[in-house]
PDB file of N, CA, C and O in Angstrom:
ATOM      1  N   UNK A   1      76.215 173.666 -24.633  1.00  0.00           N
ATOM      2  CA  UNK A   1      75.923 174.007 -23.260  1.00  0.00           C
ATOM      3  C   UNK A   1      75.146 172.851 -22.628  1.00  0.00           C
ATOM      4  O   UNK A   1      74.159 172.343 -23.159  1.00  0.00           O
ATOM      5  N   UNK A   2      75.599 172.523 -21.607  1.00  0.00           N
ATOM      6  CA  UNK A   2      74.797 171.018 -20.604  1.00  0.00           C
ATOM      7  C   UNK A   2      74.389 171.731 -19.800  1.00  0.00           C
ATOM      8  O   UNK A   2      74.921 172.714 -19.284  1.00  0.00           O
ATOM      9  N   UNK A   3      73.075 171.124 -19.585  1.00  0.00           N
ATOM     10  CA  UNK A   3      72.539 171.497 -17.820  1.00  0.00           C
ATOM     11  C   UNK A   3      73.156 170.596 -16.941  1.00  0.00           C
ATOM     12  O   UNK A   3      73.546 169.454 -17.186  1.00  0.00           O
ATOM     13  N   UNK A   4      73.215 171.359 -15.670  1.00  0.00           N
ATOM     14  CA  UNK A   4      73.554 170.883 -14.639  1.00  0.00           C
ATOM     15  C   UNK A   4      72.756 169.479 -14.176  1.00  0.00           C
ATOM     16  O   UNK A   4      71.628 169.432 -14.666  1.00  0.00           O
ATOM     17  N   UNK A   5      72.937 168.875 -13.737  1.00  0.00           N
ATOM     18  CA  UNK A   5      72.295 167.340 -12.926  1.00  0.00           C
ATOM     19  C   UNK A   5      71.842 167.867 -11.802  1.00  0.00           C
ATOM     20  O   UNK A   5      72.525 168.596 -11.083  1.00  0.00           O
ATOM     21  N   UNK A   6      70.657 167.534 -11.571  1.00  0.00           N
ATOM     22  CA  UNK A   6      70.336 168.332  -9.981  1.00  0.00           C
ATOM     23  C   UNK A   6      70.750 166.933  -8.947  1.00  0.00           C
ATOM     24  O   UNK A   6      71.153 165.795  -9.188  1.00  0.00           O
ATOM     25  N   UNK A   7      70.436 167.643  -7.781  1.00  0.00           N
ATOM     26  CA  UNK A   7      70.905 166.705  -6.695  1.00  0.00           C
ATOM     27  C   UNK A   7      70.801 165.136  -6.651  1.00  0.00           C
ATOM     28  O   UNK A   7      71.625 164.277  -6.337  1.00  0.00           O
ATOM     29  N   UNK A   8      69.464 165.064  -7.086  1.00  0.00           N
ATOM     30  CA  UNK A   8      68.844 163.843  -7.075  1.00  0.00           C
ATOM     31  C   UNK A   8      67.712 163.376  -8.395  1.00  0.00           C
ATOM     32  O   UNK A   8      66.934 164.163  -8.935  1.00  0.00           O
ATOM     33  N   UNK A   9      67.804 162.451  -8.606  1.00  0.00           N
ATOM     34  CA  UNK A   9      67.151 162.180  -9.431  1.00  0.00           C
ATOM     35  C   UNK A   9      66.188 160.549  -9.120  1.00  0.00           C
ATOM     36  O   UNK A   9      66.359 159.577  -8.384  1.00  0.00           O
ATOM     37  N   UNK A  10      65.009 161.020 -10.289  1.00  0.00           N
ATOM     38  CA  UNK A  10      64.150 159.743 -10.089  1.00  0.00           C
ATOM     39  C   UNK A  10      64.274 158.590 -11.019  1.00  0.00           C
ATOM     40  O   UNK A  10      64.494 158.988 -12.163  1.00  0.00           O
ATOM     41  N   UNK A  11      64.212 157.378 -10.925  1.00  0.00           N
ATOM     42  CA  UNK A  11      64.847 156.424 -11.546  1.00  0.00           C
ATOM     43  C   UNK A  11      63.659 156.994 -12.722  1.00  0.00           C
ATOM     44  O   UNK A  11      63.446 155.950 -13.339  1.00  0.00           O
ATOM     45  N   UNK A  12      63.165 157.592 -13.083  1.00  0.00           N
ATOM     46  CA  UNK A  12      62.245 157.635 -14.258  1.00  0.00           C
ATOM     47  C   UNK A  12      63.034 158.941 -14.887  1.00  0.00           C
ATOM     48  O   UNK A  12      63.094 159.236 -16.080  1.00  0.00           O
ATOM     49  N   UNK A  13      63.445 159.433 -14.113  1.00  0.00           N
ATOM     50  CA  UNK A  13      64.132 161.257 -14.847  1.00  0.00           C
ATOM     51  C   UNK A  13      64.967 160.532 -15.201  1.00  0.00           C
ATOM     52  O   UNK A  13      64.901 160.568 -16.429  1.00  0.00           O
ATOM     53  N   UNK A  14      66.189 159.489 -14.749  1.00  0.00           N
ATOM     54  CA  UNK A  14      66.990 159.062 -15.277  1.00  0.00           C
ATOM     55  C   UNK A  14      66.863 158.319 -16.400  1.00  0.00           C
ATOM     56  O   UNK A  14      67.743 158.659 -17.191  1.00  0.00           O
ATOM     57  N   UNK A  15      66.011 157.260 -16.940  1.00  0.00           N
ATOM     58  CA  UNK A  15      65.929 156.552 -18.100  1.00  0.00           C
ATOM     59  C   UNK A  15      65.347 157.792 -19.013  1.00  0.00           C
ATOM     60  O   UNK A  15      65.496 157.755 -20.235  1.00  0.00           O
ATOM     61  N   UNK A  16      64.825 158.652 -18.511  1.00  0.00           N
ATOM     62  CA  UNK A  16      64.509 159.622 -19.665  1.00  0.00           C
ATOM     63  C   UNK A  16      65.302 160.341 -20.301  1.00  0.00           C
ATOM     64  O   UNK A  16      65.155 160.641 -21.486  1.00  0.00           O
ATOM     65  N   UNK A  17      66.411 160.766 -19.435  1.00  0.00           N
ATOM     66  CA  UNK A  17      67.607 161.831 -20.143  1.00  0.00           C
ATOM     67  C   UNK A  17      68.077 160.643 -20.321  1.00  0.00           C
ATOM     68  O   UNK A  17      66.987 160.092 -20.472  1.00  0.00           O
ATOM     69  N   UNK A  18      68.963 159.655 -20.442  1.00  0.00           N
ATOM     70  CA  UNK A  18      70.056 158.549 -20.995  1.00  0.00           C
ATOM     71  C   UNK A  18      69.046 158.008 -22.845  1.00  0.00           C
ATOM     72  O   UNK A  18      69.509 157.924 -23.982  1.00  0.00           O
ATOM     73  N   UNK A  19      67.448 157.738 -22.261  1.00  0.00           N
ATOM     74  CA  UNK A  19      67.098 157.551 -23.662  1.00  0.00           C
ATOM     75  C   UNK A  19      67.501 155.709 -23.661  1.00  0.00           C
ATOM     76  O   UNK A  19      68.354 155.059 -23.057  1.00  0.00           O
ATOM     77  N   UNK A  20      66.289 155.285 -24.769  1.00  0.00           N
ATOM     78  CA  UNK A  20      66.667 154.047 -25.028  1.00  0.00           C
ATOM     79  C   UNK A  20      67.027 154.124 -26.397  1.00  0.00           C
ATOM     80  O   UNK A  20      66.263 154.646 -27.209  1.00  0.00           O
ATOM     81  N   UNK A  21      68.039 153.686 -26.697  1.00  0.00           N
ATOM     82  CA  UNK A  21      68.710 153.186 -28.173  1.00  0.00           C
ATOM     83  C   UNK A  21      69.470 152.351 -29.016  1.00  0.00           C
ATOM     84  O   UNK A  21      68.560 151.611 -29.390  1.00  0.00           O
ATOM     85  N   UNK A  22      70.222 152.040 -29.440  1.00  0.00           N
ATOM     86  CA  UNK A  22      70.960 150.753 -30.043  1.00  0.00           C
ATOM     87  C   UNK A  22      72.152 150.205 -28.829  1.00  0.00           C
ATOM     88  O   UNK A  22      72.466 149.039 -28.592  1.00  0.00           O
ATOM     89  N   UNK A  23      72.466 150.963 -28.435  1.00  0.00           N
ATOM     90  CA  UNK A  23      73.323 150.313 -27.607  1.00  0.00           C
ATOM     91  C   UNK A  23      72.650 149.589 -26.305  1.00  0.00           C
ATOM     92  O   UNK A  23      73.137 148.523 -25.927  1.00  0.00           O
ATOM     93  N   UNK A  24      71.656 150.097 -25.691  1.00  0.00           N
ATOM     94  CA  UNK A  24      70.450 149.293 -25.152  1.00  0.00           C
ATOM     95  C   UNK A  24      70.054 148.069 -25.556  1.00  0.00           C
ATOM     96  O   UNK A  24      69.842 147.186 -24.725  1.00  0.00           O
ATOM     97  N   UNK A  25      69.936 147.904 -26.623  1.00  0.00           N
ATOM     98  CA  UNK A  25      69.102 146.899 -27.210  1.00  0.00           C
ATOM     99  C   UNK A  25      70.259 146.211 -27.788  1.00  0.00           C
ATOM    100  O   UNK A  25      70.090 145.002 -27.945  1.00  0.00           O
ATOM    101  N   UNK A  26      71.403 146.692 -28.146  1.00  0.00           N
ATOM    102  CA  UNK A  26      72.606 145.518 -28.113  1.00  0.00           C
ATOM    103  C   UNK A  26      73.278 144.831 -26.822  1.00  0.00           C
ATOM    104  O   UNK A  26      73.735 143.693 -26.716  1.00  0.00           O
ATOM    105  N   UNK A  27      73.200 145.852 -25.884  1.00  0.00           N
ATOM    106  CA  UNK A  27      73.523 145.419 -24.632  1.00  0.00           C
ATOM    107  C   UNK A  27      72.255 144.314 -24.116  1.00  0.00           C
ATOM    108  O   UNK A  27      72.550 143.119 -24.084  1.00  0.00           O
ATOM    109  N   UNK A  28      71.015 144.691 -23.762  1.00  0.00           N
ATOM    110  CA  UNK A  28      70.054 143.557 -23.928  1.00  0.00           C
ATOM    111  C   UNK A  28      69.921 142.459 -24.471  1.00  0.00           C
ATOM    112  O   UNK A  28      69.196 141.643 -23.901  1.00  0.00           O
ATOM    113  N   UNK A  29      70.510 142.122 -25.616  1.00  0.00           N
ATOM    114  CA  UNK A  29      70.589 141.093 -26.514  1.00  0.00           C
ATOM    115  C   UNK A  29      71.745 139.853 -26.138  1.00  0.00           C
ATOM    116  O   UNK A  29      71.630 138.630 -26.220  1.00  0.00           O
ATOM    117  N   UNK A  30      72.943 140.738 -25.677  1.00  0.00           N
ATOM    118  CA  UNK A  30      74.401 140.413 -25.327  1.00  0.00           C
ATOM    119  C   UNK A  30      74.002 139.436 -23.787  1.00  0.00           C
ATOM    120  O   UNK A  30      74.128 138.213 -23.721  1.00  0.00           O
ATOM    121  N   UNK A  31      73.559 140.242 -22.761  1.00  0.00           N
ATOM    122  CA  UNK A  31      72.889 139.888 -22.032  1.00  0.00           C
ATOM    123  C   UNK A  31      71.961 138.981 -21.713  1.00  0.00           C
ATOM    124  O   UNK A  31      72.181 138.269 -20.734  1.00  0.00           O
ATOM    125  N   UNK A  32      71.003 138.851 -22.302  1.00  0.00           N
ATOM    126  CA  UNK A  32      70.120 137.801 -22.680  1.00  0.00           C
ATOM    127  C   UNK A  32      70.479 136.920 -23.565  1.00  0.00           C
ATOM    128  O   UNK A  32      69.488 136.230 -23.807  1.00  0.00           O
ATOM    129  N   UNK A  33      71.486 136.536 -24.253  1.00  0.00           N
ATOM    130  CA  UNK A  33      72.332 135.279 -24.751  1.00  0.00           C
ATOM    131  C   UNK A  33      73.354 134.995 -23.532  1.00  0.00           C
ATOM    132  O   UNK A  33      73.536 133.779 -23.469  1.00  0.00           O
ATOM    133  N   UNK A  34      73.965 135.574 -22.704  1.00  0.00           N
ATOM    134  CA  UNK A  34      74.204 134.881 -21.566  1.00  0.00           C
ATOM    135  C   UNK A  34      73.421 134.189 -20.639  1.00  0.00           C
ATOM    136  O   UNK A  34      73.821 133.213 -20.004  1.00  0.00           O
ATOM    137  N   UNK A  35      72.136 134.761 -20.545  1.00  0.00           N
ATOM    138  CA  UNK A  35      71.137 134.067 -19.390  1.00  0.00           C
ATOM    139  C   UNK A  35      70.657 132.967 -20.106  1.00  0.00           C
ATOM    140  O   UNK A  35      70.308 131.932 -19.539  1.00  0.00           O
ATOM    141  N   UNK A  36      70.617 133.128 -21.336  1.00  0.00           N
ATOM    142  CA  UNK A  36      70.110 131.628 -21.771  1.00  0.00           C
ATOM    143  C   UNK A  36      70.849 130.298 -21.904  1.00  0.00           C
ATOM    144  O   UNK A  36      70.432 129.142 -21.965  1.00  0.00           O
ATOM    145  N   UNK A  37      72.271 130.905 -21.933  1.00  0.00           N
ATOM    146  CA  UNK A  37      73.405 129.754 -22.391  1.00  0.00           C
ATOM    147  C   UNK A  37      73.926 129.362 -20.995  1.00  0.00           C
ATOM    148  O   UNK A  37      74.839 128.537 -20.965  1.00  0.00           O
ATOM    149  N   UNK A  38      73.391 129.923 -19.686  1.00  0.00           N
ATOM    150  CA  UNK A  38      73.372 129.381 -18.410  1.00  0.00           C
ATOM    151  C   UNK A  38      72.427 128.461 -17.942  1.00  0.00           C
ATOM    152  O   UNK A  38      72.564 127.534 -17.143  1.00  0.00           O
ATOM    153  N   UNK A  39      71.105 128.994 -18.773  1.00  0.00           N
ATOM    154  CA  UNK A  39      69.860 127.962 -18.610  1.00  0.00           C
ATOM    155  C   UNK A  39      69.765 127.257 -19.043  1.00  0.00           C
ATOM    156  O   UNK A  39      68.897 126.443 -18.729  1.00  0.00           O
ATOM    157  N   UNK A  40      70.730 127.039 -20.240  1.00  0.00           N
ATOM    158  CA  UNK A  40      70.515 125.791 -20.981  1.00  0.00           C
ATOM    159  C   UNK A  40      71.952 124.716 -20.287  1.00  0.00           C
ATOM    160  O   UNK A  40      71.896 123.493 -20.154  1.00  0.00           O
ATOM    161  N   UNK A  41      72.694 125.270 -20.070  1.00  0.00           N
ATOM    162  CA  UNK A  41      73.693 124.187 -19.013  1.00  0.00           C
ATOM    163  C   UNK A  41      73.061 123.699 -18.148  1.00  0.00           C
ATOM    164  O   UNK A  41      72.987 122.470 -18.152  1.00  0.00           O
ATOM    165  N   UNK A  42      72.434 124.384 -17.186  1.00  0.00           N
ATOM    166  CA  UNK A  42      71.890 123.900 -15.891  1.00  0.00           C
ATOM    167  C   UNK A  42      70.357 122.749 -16.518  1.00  0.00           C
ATOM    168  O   UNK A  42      70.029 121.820 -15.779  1.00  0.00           O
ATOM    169  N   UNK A  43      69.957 122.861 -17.210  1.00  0.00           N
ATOM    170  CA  UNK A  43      69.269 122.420 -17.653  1.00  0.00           C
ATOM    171  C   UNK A  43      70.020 120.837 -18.316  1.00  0.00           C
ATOM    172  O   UNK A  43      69.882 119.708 -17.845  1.00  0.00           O
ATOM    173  N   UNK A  44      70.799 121.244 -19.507  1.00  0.00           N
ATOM    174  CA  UNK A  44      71.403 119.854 -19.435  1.00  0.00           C
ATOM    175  C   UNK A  44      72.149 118.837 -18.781  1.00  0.00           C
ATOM    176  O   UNK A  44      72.457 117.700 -19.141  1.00  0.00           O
ATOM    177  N   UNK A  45      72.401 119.564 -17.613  1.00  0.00           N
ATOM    178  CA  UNK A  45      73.213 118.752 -16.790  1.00  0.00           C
ATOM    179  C   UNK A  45      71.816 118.140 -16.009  1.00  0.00           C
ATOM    180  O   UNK A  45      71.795 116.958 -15.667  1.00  0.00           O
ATOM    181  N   UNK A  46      70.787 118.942 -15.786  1.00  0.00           N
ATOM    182  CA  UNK A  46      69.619 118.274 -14.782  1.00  0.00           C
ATOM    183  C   UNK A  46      69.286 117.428 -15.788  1.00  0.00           C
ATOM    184  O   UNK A  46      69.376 116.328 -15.242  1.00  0.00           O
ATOM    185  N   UNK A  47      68.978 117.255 -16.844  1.00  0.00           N
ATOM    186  CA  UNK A  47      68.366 116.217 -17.949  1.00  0.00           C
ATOM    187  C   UNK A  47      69.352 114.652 -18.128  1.00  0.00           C
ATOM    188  O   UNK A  47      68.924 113.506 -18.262  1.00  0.00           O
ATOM    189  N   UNK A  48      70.627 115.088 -18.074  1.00  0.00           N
ATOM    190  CA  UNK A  48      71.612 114.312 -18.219  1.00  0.00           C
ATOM    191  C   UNK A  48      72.457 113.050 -17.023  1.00  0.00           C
ATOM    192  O   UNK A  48      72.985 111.939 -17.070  1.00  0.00           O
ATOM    193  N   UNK A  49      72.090 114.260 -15.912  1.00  0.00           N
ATOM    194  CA  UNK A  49      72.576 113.693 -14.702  1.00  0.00           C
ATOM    195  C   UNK A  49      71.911 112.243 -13.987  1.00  0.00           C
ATOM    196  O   UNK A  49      72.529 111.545 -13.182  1.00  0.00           O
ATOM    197  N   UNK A  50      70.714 112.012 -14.409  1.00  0.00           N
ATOM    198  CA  UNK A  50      70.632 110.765 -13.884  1.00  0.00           C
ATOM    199  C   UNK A  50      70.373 110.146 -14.644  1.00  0.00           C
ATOM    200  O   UNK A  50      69.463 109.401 -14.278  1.00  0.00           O
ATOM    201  N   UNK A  51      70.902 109.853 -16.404  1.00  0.00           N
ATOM    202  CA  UNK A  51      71.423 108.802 -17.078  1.00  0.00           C
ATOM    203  C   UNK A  51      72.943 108.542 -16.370  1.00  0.00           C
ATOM    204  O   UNK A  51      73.391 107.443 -16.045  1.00  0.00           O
ATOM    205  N   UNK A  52      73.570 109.774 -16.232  1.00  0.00           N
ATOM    206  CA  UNK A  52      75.249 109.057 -16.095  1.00  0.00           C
ATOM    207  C   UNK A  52      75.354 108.704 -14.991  1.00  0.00           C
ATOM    208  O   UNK A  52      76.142 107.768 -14.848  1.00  0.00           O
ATOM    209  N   UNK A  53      74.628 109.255 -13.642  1.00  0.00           N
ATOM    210  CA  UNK A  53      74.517 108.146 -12.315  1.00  0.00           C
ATOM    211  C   UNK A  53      74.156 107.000 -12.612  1.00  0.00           C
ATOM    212  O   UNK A  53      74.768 106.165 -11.945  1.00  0.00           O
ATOM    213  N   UNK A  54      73.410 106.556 -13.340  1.00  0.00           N
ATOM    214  CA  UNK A  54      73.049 105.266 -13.321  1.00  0.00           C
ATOM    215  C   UNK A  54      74.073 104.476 -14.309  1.00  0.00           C
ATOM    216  O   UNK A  54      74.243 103.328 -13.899  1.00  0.00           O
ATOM    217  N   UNK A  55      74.698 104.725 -15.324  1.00  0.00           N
ATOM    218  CA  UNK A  55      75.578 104.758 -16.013  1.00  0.00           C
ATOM    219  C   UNK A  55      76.881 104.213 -15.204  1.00  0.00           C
ATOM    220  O   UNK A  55      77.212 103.046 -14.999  1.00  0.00           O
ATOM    221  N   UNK A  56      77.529 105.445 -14.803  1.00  0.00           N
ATOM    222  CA  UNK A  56      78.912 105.406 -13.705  1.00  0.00           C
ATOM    223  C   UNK A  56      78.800 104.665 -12.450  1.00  0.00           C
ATOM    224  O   UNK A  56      79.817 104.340 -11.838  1.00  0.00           O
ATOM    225  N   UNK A  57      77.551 104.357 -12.000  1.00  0.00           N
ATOM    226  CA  UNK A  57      77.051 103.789 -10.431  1.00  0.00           C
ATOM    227  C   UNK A  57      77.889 104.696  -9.335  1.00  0.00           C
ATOM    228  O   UNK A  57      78.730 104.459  -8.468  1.00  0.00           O
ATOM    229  N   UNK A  58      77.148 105.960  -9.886  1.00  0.00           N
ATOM    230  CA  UNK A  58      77.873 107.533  -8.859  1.00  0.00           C
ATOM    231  C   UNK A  58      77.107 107.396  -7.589  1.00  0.00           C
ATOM    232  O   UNK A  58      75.898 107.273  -7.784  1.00  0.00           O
ATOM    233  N   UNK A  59      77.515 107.381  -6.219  1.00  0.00           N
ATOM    234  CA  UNK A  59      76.639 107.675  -5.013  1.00  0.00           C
ATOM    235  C   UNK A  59      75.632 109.365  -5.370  1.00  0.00           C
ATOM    236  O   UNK A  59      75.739 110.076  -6.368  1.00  0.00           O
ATOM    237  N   UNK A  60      74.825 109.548  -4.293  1.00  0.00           N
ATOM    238  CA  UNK A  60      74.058 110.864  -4.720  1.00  0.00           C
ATOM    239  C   UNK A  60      75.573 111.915  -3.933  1.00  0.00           C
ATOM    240  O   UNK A  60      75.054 112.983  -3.611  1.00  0.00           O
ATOM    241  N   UNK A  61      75.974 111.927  -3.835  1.00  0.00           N
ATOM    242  CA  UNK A  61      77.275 112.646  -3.444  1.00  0.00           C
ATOM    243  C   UNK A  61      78.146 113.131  -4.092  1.00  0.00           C
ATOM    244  O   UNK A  61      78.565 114.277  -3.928  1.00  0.00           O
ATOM    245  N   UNK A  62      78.654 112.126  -5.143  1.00  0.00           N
ATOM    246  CA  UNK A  62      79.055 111.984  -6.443  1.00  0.00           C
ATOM    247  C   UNK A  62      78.247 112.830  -7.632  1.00  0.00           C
ATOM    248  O   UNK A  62      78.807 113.520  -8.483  1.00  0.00           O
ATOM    249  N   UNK A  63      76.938 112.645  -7.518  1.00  0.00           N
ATOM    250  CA  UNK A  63      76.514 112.943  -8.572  1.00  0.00           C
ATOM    251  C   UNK A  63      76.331 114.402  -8.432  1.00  0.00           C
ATOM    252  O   UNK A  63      76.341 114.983  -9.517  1.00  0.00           O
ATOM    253  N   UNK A  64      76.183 115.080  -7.498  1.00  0.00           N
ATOM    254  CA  UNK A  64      75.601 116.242  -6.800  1.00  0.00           C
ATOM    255  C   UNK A  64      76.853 117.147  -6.928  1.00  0.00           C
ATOM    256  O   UNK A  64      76.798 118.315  -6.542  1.00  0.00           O
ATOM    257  N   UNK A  65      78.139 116.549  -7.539  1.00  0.00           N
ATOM    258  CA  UNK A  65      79.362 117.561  -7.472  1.00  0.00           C
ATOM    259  C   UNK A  65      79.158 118.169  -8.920  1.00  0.00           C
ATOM    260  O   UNK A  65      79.850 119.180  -9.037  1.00  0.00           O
ATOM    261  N   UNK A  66      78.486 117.898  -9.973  1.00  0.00           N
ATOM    262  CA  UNK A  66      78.443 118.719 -11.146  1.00  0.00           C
ATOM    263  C   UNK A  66      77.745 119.563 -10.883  1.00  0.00           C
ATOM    264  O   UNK A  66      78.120 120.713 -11.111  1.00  0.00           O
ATOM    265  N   UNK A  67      76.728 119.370 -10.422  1.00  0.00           N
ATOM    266  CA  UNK A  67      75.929 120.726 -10.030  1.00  0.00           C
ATOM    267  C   UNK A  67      76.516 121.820  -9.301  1.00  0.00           C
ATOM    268  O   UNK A  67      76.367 123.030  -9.468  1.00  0.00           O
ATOM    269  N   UNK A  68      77.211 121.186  -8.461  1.00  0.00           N
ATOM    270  CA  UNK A  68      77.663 122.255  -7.289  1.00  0.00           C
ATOM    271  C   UNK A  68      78.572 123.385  -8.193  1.00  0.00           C
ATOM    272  O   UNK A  68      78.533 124.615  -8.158  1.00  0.00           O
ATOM    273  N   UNK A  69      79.273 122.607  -8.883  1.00  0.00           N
ATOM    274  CA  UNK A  69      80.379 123.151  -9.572  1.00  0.00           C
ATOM    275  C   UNK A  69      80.276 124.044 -10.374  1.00  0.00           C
ATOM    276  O   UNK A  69      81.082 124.973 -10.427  1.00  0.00           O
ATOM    277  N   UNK A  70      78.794 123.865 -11.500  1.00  0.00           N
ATOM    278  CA  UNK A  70      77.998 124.841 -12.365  1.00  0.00           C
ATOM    279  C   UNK A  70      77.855 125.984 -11.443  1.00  0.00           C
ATOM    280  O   UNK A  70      77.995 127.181 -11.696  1.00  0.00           O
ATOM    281  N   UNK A  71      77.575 125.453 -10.416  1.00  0.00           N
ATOM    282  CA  UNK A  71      76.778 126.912  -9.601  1.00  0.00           C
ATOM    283  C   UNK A  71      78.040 127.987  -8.858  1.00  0.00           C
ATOM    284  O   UNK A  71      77.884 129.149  -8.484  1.00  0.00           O
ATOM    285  N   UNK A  72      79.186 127.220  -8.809  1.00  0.00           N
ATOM    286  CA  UNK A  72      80.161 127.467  -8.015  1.00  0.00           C
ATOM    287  C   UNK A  72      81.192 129.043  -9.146  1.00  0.00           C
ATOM    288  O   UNK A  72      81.700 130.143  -8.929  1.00  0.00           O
ATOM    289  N   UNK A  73      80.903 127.874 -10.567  1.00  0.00           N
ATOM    290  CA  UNK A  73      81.262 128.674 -11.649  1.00  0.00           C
ATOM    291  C   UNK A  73      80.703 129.935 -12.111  1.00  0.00           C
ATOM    292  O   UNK A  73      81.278 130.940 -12.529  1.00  0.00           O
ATOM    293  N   UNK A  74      79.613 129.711 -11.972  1.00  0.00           N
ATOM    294  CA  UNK A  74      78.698 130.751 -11.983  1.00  0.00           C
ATOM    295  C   UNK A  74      78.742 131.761 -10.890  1.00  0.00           C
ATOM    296  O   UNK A  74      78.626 132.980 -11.015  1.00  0.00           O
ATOM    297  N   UNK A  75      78.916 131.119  -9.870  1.00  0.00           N
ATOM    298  CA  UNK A  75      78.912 132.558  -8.830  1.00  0.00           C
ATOM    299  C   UNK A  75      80.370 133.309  -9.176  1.00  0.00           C
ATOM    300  O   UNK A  75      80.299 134.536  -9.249  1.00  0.00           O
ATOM    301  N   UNK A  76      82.040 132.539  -9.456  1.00  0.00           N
ATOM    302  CA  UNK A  76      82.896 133.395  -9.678  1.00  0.00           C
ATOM    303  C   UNK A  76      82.880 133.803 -10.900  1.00  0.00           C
ATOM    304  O   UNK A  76      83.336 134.946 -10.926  1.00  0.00           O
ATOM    305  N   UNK A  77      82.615 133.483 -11.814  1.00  0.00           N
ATOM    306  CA  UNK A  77      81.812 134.237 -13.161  1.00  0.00           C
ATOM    307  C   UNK A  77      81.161 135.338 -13.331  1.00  0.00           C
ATOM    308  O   UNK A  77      81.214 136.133 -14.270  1.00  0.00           O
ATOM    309  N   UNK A  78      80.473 135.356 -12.274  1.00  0.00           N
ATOM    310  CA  UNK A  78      79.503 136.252 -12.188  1.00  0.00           C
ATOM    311  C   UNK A  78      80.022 137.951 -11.193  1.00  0.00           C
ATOM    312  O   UNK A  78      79.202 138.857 -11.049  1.00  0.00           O
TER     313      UNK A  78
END
């Protein structure tokens, strides 16, 4: 037998009946290895990017299209 769901609920009634459990904390995990393997791109490309401008002799125009592109990826990714 289930109870009914009343009309409305408080974001606190709700995490209370759903419960935290393994699938939480696998989903969290899953999750948080994506946010990091984004931070660490954006990160190496900022670390990297002005050895290979100076490298390639890229205008700042040039160089500014990897970034765009990370971010571009990321937004239809996302």
């Amino acid at each position: 037998m289930t109870t009914a769901a009343p009309a409305t609920w408080t974001f606190e009634e709700a995490i209370d009946r759903v419960g935290l459990g393994r699938f939480q904390f696998k989903l969290m995990a899953i999750c948080g290895a994506g946010w990091a393997a984004d931070a660490m791109e954006v990160l190496l490309i900022s670390f990297a990017l002005p050895a290979i401008r100076q490298e390639w002799k890229l205008t700042t125009a040039q160089a500014g299209l990897p970034g765009t592109a990370i971010f571009l990826g990321m937004l239809a990714g996302a």
